[in-house]
C-alpha positions as CSV (number, residue, x, y, z in Angstrom):
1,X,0.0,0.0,0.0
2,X,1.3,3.4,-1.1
3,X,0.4,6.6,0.7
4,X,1.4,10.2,-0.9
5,X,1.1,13.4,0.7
6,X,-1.1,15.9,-1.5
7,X,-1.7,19.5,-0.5
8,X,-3.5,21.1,-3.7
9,X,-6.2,19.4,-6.0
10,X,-3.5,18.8,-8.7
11,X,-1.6,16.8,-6.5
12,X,-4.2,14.7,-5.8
13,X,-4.8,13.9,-9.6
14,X,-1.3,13.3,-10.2
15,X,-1.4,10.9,-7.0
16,X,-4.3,9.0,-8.7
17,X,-2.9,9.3,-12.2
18,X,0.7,7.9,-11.1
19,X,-1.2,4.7,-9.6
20,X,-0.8,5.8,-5.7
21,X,-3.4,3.4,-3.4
22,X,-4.4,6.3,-1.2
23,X,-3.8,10.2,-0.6
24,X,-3.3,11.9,2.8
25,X,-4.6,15.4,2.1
26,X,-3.1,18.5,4.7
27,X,-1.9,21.8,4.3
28,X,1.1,23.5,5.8
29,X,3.8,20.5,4.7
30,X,6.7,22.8,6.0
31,X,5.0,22.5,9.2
32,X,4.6,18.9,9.2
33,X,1.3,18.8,7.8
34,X,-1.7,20.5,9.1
35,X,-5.6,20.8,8.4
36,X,-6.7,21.6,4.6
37,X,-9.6,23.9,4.1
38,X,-13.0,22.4,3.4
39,X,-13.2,23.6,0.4
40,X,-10.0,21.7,-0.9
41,X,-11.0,18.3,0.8
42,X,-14.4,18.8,-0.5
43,X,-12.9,19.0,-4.0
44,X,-10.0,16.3,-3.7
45,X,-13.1,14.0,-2.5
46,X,-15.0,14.6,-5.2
47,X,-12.7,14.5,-8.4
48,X,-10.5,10.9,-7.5
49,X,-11.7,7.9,-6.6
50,X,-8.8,6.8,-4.5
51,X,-9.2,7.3,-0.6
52,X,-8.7,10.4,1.1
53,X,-7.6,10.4,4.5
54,X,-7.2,13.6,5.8
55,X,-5.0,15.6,8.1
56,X,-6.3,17.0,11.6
57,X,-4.1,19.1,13.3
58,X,-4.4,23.2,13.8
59,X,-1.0,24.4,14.6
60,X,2.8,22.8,14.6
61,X,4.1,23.6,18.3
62,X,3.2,20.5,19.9
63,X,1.0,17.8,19.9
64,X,-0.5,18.7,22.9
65,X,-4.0,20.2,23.1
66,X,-6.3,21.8,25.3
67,X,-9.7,20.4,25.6
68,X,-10.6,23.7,23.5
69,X,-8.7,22.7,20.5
70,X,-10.1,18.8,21.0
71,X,-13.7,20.3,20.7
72,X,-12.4,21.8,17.3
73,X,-10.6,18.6,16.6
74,X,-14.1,17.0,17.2
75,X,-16.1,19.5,14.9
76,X,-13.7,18.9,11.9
77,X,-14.0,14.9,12.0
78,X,-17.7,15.6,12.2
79,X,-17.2,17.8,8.7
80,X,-14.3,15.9,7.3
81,X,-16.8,13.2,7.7
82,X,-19.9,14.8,5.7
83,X,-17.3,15.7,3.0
84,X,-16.8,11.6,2.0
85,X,-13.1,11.6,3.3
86,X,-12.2,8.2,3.8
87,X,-10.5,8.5,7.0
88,X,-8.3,10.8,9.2
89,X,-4.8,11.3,10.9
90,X,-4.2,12.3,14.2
91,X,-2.4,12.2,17.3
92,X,-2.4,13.7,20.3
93,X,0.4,13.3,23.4
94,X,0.8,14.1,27.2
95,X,3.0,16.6,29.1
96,X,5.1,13.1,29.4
97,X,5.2,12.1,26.0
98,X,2.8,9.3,26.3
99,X,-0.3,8.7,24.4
100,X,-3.3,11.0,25.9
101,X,-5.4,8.4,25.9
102,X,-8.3,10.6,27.2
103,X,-8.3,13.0,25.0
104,X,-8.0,10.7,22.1
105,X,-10.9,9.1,23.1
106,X,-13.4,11.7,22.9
107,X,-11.8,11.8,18.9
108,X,-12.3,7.9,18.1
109,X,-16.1,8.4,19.6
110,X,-17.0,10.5,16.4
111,X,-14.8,8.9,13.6
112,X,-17.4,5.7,13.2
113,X,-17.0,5.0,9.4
114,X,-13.7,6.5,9.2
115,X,-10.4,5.1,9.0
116,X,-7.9,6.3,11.7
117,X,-4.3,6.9,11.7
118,X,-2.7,8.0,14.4
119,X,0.8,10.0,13.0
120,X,4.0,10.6,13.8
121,X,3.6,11.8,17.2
122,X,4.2,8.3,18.2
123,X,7.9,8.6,17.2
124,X,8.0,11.3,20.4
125,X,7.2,8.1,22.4
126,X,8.5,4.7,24.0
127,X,7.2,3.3,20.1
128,X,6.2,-0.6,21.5
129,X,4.7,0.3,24.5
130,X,2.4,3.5,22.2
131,X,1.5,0.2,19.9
132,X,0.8,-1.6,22.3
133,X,-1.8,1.4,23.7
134,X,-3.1,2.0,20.4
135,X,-3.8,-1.8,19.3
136,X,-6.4,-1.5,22.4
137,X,-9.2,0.5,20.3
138,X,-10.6,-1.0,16.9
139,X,-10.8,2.2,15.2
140,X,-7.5,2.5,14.5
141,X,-6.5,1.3,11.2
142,X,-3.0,2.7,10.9
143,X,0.3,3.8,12.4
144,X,2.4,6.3,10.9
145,X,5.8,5.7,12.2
146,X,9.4,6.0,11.3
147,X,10.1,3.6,14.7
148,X,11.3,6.3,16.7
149,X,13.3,9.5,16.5
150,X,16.1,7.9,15.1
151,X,17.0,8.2,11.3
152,X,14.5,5.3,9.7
153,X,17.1,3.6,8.3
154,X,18.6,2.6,11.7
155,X,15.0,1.7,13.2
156,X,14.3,-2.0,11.6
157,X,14.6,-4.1,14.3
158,X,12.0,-1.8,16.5
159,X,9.9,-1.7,13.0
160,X,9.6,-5.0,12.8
161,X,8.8,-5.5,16.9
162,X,6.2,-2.5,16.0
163,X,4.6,-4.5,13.1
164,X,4.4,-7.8,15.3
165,X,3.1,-5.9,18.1
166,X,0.4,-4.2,16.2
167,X,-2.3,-6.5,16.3
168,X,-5.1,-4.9,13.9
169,X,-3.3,-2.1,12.8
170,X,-1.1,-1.2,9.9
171,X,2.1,0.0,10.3
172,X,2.4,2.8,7.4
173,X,6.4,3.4,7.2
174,X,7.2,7.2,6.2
175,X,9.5,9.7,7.6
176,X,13.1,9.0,5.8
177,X,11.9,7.0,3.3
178,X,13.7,7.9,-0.7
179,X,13.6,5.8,-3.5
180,X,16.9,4.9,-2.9
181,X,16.4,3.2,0.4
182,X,13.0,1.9,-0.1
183,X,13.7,-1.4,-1.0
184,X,16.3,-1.9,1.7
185,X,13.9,-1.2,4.3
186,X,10.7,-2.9,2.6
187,X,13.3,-5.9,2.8
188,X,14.7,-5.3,6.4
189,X,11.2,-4.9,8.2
190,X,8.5,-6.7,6.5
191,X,6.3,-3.8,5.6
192,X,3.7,-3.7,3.3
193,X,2.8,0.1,3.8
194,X,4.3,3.3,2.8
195,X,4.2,6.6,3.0
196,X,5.8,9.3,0.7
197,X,6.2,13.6,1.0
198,X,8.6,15.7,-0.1
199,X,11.1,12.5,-1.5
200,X,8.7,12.4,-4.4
201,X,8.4,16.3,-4.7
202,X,10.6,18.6,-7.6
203,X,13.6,19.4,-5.8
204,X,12.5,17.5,-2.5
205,X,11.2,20.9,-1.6
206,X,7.5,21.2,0.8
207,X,7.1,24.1,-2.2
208,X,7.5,21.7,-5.1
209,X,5.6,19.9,-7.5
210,X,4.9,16.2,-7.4
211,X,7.3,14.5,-9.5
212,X,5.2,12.4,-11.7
213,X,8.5,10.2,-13.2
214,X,9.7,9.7,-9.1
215,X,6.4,8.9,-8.6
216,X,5.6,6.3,-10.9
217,X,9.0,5.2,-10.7
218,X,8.0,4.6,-6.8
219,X,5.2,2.7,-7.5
220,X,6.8,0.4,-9.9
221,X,8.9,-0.5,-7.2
222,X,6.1,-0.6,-4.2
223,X,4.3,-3.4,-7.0
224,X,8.3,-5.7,-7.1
């Protein structure tokens, strides 16, 4: 399975057109990724038919939140939802950089229907014992993970103790990944999902284009 970050509607189509599986839609990549607008996951939803998972998170500093901002948090699924998204990605940690189970919660009460991923937040955290946390509720379909703070490509043995730990969930490798590594780690950790940003952009820039020949050069080699 092969996840690519799109931020505008013509990324989206050139996700789709390139032979992608599925799209995670934000805004703001410099910052990590943040909530689109409506208007552009209304759009994205309607013109491909690939899935759409889509990005909530208002602002970069942390990923703590007051119960404020988890109202809002709760507000968007509830739209993101009516728009035909296929799913969402979230996260949300403690002042100890542990899960905030509470908090998250409240989220996975309103996403029935929706896929769940819960992001790279878990990389701030012990990753097997977060895993282990998040293989507790059954609406979380996915993990988002480099296997820690460490470069990726020094985190396969903990990727593949993530994986076996996972139970239900998927563990979606991204953060580090290039075409030139890709098959090593695919090889080293036994993962069947992947995730892609800026290593298929023009220049590897947040501000560039999608590469459409890295691209389809990438899923050529996700389909080996």
């Amino acid at each position: 399975m092969l996840e690519i970050i799109a931020m505008t509607l013509e990324d989206a189509k050139t996700i789709e057109e390139c032979g992608a599986d599925r799209i995670e839609l934000v805004s703001a990549l410099t910052e990590g990724g943040l909530t689109p607008s409506y208007a552009i996951i209304e759009s994205v939803v309607k013109s491909v038919k690939i899935p759409v998972n889509v990005m909530v998170r208002h602002h970069a500093k942390s990923f703590n939140y007051s119960n404020e901002e988890v109202d809002l948090m709760i507000r968007d699924i509830e739209i993101i939802k009516s728009l035909g998204a296929n799913g969402i990605v979230l996260g949300l940690l403690d002042g100890q950089n542990q899960i905030e189970e509470q908090q998250l919660k409240q989220l996975l009460n309103v996403c029935n229907g929706l896929e769940v991923t819960f992001h790279k937040a878990i990389d701030e955290t012990n990753v097997l014992e977060s895993v282990q946390t998040l293989s507790k509720y059954p609406q979380i379909t996915n993990i988002l993970t480099a296997g820690g703070l460490n470069h990726i490509t020094k985190n396969g043995d903990v990727i593949k103790q993530m994986i076996a730990k996972s139970g239900h969930i998927n563990v979606l490798l991204g953060g580090g990944l290039t075409l030139d590594n890709f098959n090593l780690i695919k090889t080293e950790t036994g993962a069947t999902d992947f995730h892609f940003g800026t290593a298929v952009r023009i220049n590897k820039s947040p501000f560039g284009e999608i590469d459409k020949q890295e691209l389809l050069r990438l899923v050529n080699l996700a389909k080996k």
